[in-house]
C-alpha positions as CSV (number, residue, x, y, z in Angstrom):
1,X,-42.2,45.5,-53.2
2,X,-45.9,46.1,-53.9
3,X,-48.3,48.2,-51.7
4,X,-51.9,48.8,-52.5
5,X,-54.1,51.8,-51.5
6,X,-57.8,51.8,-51.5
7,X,-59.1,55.4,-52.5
8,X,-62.2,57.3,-54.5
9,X,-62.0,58.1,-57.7
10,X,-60.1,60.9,-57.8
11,X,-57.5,60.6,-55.3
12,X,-54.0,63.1,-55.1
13,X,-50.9,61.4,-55.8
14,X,-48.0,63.4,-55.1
15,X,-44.5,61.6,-55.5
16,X,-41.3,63.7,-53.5
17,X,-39.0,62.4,-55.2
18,X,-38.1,59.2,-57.7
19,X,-34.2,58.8,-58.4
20,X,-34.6,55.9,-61.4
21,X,-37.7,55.9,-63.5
22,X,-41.1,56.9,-62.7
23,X,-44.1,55.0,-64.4
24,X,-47.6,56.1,-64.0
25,X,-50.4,54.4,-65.6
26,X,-54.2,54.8,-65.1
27,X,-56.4,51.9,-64.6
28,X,-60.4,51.2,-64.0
29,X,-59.8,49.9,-59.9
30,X,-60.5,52.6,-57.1
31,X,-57.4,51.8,-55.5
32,X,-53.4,53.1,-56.0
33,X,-51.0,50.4,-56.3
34,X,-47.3,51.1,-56.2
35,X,-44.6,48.8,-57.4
36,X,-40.5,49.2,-56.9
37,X,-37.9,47.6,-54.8
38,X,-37.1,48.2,-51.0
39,X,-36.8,51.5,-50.8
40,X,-39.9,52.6,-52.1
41,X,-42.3,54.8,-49.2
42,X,-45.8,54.7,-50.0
43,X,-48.4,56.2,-47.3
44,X,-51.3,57.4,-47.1
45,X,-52.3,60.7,-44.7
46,X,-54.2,59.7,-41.8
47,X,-56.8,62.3,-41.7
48,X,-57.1,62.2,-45.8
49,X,-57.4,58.5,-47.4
50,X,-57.4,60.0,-50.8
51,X,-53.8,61.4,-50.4
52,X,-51.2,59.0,-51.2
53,X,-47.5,60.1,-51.0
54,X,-44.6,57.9,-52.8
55,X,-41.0,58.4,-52.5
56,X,-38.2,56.2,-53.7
57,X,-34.7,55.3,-55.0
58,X,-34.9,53.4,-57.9
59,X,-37.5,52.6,-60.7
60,X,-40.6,53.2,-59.6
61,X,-44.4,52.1,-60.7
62,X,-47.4,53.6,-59.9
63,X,-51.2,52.3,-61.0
64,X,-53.6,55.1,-60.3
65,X,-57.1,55.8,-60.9
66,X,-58.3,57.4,-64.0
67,X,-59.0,61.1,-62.3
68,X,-56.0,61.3,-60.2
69,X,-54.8,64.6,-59.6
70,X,-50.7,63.7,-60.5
71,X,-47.9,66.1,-58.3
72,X,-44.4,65.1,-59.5
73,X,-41.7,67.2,-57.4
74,X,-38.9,65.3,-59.0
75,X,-37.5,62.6,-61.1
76,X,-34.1,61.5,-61.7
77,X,-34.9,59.5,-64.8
78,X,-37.1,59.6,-67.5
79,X,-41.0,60.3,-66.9
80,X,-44.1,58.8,-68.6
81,X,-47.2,59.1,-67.7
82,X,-50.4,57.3,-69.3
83,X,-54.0,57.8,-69.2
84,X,-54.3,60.2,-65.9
85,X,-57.3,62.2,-66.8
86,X,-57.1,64.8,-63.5
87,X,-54.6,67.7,-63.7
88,X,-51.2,66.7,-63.7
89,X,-48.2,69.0,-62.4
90,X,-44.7,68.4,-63.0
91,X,-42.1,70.6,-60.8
92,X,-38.5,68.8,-62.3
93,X,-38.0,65.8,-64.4
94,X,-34.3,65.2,-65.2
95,X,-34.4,62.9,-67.9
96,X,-37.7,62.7,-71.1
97,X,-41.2,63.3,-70.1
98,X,-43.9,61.5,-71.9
99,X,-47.4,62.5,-71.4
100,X,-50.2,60.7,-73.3
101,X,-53.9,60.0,-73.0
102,X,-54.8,62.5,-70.5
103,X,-56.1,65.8,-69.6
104,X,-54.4,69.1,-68.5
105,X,-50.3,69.3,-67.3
106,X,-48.6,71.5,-66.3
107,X,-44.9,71.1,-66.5
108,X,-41.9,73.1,-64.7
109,X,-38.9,72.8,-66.1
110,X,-37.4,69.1,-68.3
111,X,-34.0,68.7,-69.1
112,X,-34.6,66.3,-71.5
113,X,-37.4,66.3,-74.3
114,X,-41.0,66.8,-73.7
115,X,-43.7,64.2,-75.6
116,X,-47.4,64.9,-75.1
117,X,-50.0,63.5,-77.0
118,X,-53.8,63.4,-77.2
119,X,-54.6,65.7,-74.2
120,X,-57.8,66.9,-74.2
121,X,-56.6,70.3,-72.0
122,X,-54.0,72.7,-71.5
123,X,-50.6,72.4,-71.8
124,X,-48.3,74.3,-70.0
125,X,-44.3,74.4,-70.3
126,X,-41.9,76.5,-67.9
127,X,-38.3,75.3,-69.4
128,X,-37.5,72.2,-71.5
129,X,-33.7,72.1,-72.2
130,X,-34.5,69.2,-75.2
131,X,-37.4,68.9,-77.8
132,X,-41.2,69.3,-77.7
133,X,-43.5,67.5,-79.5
134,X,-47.3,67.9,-79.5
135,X,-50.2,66.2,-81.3
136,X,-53.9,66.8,-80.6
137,X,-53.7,68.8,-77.3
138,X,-55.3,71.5,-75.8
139,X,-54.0,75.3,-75.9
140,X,-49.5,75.3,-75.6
141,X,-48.0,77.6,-73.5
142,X,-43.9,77.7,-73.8
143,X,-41.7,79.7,-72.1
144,X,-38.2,78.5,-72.4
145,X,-37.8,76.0,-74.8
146,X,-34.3,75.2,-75.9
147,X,-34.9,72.6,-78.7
148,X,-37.2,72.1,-81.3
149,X,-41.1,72.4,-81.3
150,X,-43.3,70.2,-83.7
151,X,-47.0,70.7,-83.2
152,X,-49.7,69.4,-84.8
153,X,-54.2,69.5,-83.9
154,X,-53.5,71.9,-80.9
155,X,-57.2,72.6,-80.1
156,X,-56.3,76.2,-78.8
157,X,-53.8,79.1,-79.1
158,X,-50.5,78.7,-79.0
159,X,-47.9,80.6,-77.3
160,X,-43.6,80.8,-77.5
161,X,-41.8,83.6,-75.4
162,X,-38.5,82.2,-76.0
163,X,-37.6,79.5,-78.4
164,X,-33.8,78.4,-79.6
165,X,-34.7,75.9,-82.3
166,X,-37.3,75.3,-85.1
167,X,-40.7,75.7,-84.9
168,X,-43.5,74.1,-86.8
169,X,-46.9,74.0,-86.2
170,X,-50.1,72.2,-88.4
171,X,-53.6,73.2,-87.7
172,X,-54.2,75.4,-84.3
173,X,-57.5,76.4,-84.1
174,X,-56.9,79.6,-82.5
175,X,-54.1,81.9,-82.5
176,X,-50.0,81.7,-82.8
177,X,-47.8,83.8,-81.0
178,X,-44.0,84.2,-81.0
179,X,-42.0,86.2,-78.9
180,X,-38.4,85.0,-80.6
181,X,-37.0,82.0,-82.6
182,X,-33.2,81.3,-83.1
183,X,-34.3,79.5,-86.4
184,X,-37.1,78.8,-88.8
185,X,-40.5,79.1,-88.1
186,X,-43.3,77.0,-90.3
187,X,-46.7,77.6,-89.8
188,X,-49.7,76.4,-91.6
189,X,-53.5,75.9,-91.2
190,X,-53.8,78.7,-88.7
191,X,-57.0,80.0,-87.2
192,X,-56.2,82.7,-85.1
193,X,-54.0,85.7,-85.0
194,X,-50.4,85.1,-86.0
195,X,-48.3,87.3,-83.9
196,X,-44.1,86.7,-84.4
197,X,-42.1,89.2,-83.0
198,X,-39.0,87.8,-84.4
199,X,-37.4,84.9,-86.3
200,X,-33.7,84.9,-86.7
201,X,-34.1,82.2,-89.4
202,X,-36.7,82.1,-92.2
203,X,-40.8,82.1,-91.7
204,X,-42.4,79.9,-94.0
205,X,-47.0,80.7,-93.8
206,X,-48.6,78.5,-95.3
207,X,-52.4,78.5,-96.2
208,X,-54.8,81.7,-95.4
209,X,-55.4,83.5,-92.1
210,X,-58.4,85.0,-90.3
211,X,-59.5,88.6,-90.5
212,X,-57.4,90.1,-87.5
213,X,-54.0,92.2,-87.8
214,X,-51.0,89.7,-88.2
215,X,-47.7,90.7,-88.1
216,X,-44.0,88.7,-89.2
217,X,-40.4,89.3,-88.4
218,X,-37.5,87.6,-89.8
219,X,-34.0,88.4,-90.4
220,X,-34.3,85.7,-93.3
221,X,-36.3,85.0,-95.8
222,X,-40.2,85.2,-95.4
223,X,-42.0,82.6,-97.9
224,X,-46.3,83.4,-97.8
225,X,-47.6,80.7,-99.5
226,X,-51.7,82.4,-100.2
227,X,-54.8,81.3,-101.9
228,X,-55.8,83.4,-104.9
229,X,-59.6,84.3,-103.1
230,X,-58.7,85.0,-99.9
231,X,-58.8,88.1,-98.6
232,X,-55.8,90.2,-97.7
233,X,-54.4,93.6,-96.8
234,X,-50.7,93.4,-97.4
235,X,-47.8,95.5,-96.7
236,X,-44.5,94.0,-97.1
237,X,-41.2,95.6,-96.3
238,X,-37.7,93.8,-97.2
239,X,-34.7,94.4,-99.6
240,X,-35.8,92.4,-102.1
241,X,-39.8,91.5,-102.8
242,X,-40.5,88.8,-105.1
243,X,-44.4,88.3,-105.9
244,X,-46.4,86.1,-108.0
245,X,-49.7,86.7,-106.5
246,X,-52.3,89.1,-108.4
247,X,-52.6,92.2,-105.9
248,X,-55.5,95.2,-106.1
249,X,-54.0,98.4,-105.6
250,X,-50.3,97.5,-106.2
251,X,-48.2,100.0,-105.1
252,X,-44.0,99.5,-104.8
253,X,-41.6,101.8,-103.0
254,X,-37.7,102.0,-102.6
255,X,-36.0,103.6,-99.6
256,X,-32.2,103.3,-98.5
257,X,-32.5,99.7,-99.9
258,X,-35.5,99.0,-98.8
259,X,-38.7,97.8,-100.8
260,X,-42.5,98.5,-99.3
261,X,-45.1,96.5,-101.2
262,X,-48.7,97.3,-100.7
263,X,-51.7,95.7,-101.5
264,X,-54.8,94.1,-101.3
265,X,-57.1,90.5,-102.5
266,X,-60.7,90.9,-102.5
267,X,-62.4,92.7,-99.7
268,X,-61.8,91.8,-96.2
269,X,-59.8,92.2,-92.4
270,X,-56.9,90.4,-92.6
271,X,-54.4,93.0,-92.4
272,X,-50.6,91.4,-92.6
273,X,-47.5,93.0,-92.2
274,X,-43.8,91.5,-93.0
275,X,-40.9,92.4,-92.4
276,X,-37.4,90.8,-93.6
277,X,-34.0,91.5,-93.5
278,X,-33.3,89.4,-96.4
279,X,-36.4,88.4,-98.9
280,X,-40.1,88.3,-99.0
281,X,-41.1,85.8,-101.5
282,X,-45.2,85.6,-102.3
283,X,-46.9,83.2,-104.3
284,X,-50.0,81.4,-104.5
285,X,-51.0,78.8,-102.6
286,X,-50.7,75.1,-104.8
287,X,-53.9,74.1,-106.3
288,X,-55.1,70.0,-106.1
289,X,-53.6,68.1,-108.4
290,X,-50.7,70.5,-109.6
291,X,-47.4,69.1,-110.2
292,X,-45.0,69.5,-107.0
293,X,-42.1,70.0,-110.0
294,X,-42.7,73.5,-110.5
295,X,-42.0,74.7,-107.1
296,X,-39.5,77.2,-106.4
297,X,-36.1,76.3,-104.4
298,X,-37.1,79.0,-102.3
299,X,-40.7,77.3,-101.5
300,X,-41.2,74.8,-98.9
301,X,-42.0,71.3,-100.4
302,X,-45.6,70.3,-100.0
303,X,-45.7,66.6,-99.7
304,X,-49.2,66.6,-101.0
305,X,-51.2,62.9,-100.3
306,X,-47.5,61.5,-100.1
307,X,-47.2,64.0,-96.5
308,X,-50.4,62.9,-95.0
309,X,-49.4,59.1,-95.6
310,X,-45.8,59.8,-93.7
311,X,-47.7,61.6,-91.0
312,X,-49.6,58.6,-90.0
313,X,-46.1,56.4,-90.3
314,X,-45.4,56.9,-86.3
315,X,-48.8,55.7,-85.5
316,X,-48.5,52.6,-87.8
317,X,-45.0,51.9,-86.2
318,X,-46.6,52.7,-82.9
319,X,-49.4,50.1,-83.8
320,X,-47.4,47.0,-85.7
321,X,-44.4,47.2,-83.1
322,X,-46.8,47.2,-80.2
323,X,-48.2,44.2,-81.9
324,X,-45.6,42.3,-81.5
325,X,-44.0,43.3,-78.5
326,X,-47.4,42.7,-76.3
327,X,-47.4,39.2,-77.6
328,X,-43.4,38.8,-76.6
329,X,-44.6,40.5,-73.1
330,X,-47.2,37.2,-72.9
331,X,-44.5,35.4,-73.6
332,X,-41.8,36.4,-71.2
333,X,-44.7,37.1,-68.4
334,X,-45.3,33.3,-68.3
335,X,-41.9,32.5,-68.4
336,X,-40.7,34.6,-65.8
337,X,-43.6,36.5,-64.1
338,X,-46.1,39.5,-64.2
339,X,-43.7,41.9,-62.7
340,X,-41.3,41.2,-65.2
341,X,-43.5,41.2,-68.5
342,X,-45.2,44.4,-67.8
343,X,-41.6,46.2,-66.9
344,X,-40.6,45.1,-70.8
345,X,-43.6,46.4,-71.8
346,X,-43.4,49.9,-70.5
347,X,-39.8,49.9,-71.6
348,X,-40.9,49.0,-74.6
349,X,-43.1,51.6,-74.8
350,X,-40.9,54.2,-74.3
351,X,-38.8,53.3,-77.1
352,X,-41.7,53.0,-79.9
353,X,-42.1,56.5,-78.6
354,X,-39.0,57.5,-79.3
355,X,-38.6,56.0,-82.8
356,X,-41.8,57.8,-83.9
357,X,-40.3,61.0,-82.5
358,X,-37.7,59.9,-84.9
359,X,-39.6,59.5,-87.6
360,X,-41.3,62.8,-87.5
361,X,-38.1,64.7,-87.4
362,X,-36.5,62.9,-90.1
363,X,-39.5,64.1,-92.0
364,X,-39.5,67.4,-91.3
365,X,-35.7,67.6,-92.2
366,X,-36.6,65.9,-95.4
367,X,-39.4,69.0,-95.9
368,X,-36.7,71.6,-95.3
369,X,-34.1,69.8,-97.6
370,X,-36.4,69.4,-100.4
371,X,-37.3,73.4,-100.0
372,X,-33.3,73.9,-100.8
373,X,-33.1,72.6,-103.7
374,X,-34.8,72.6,-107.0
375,X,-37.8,70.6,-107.6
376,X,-37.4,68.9,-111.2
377,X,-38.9,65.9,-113.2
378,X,-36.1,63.2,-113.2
379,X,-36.6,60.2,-115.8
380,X,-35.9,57.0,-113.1
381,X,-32.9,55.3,-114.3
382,X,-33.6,51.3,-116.1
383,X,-33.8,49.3,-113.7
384,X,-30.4,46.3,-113.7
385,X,-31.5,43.1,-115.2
386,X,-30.8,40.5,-112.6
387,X,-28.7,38.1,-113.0
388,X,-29.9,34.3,-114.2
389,X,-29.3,32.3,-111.6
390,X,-27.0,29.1,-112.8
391,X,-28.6,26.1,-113.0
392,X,-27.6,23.1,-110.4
393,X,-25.7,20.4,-112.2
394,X,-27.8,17.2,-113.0
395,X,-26.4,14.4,-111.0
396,X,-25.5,11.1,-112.7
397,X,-27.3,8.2,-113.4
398,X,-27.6,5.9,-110.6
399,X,-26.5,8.3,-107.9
400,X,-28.7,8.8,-104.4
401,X,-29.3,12.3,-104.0
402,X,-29.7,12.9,-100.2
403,X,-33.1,15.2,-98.6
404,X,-32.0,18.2,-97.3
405,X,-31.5,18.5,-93.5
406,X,-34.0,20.0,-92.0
407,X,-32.9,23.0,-89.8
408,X,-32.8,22.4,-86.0
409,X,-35.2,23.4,-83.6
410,X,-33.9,26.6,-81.4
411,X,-34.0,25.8,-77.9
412,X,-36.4,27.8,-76.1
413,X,-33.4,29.3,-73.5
414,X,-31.5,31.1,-76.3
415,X,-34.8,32.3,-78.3
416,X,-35.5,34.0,-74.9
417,X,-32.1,35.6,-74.3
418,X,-31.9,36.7,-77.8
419,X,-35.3,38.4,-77.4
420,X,-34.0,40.2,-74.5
421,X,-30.8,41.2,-75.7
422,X,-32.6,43.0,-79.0
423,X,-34.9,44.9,-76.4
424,X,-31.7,46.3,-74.9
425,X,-30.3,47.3,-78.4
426,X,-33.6,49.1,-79.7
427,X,-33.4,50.7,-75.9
428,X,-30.2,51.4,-76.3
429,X,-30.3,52.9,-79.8
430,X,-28.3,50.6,-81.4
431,X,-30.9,49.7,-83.6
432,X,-34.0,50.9,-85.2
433,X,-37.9,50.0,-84.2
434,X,-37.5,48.4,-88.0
435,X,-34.1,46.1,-87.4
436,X,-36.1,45.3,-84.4
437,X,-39.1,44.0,-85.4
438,X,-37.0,41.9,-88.3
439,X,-34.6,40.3,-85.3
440,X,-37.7,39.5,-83.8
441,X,-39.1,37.6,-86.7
442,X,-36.5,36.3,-87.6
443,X,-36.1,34.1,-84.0
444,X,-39.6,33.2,-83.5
């Protein structure tokens, strides 16, 4: 079923409900089309053209105008939304929500995980029971989340009342705050205020922070990683203090098994106060060029130039992947239709997605297990001398040695269904974006 709607520019979309998959791309036509089976309603108001409501009961497909305003009241499956520059609100999305290329969201409570990336405005978050992950955004609001957050280029502050897992956040340009966090809490390249109320795991600070008052709490470890110029105000407060930066007006004191260390660098605003149940570990910040290998187990592991190249390695996955799979979506959309071709390609899309989500969290484990253990020069192991390969016996004098057969072409039928049944793996998770990408090679 396809129905087509002609409206302005910015038109309100609002979709009741959506029990399979909702899909909602932007495109450059001042029209809404809407794509799903039967039972898919599509109308538009009678006394408002620009008001287009959509309901239905199975996957469903929506092309929109760039400055849509986007109302979601509910979606069974997974959500992903594309390129909708006008607000977008999200009341309940069972399954992931992926929000890319776009403005300002606001988003009311996702049972799954939450992806947004490159949105120019806010970001707002009631409750997400999975993951959130965030790169170049406006200001984050969280309330509830109950997974991880990664966050990285938020243009904005940043604010967590309640969060359950990890949190790690690269370059805001304003101000961090924290109500709680079950676990660890990594911050670096701050601008603002930094604000955490309290960390049941260990807070890692990375880099300097703005004049301001900043306070930390932690019932682990709190590991300050500081720059020997910048200016600072420092009093410190845990049962053991270990400190390796050069302080002005030192001054140490023990109370019932409690240390206070006090302090200042230079001349300055940027008053910071810790406080640890465990340790309080300060030391300054790495300088270019020196050696990762005299690092501290207690120190998270800088990945240097070698960090920056992983952190692009979702957008090269993104990129080479969705190489390939566009061309296979040519392919299979002349074969069996347009319909057809751009449904792989969304699903497609969801799972490149998903593999760089991947790919960032399996490097910011890596991080945390590299600050566990001790950081020493290892001389690499000889490499094995490969074997010689033996030589093929010379055939006798006289004897006709046969061409080699060349290899049969694949018939076009099985090429196809072996094409499709890799998509379903790499949806699946059976296999990696990698593994994928090989298969598909391999049966062009």
């Amino acid at each position: 079923m396809k129905k087509s709607f002609p409206t302005g520019k910015a038109p309100q979309i609002i979709v009741t409900e959506c029990y399979g998959e909702l899909i909602v791309k932007a495109h450059l036509e001042p029209h809404v089309i809407v794509k799903g089976d039967d039972q898919v309603t599509a109308e538009a108001k009678p006394d408002a053209a620009d008001v287009i409501t959509v309901s239905g009961y199975a996957n469903l497909i929506l092309l929109v105008p760039e400055q849509s305003q986007l109302l979601i009241h509910q979606s069974s499956g997974s959500a992903t939304i594309k390129g909708v520059h006008g607000h977008i609100d999200v009341m309940q999305v069972h399954g992931e929500l992926i929000c890319k290329s776009g403005h300002s969201i606001h988003v009311q409570e996702v049972y799954g995980s939450f992806i947004g990336r490159d949105l120019d405005g806010a970001v707002q978050v009631g409750n997400v029971n999975g993951d959130i992950n965030i790169r170049n955004s406006g200001g984050l609001q969280i309330k509830t989340l109950h997974g991880d957050l990664r966050g990285r280029n938020i243009n904005g502050a940043v604010s967590v009342e309640d969060g359950q897992g990890d949190i790690s956040l690269n370059t805001v340009n304003e101000g961090v705050t924290i109500g709680s966090s079950q676990r660890d809490v990594n911050l670096k390249n701050i601008a603002g205020v930094v604000q955490i109320g309290h960390a049941a795991g260990d807070i890692r600070l990375y880099d300097a922070l703005s004049a301001g008052k900043h306070s930390l709490k932690a019932d682990g470890d709190v590991i300050l990683r500081w720059p020997a110029n910048a200016p600072l105000l420092l009093t410190a407060t845990a049962p053991q203090i270990v400190s390796k930066i050069s302080l002005d007006e030192e001054h140490r004191m023990e109370e019932n098994g409690m240390t206070t260390l006090s302090g200042r660098i230079g001349e300055g605003e940027t008053h910071l106060l810790i406080q640890s149940e465990q340790r309080i570990i300060l030391k300054g910040r790495q300088a270019e060029g020196e050696s990762d290998f005299d690092f501290d187990v207690d120190f998270h592991f800088d990945l240097g130039s070698l960090g920056a190249e992983l952190g692009h390695l979702g957008e090269r996955i993104s990129s080479q992947i969705g190489q390939g799979m566009a061309k296979l979506s040519q392919k299979l959309e002349t074969k069996f239709g347009p319909q057809y071709g751009e449904d792989i390609a969304l699903r497609t899309e969801r799972a490149i997605e998903k593999a760089m989500q991947k790919t960032e969290e399996a490097m910011r484990r890596a991080e945390e297990k590299m600050a566990r253990r001790p950081m020493t020069p290892r001389i690499p192991p000889v490499p094995p001398v490969p074997p010689i390969s033996p030589v093929p016996p010379i055939p006798p004098m006289g004897s006709v040695v046969s061409a080699p057969t060349a290899p049969a072409a694949p018939n076009p039928q099985n090429v196809a269904a072996a094409q499709m049944k890799i998509l379903e793996m790499l949806e699946k998770g059976v296999i990696s974006v990698e593994e994928a990408n090989v298969l598909l090679k391999a049966i062009e």
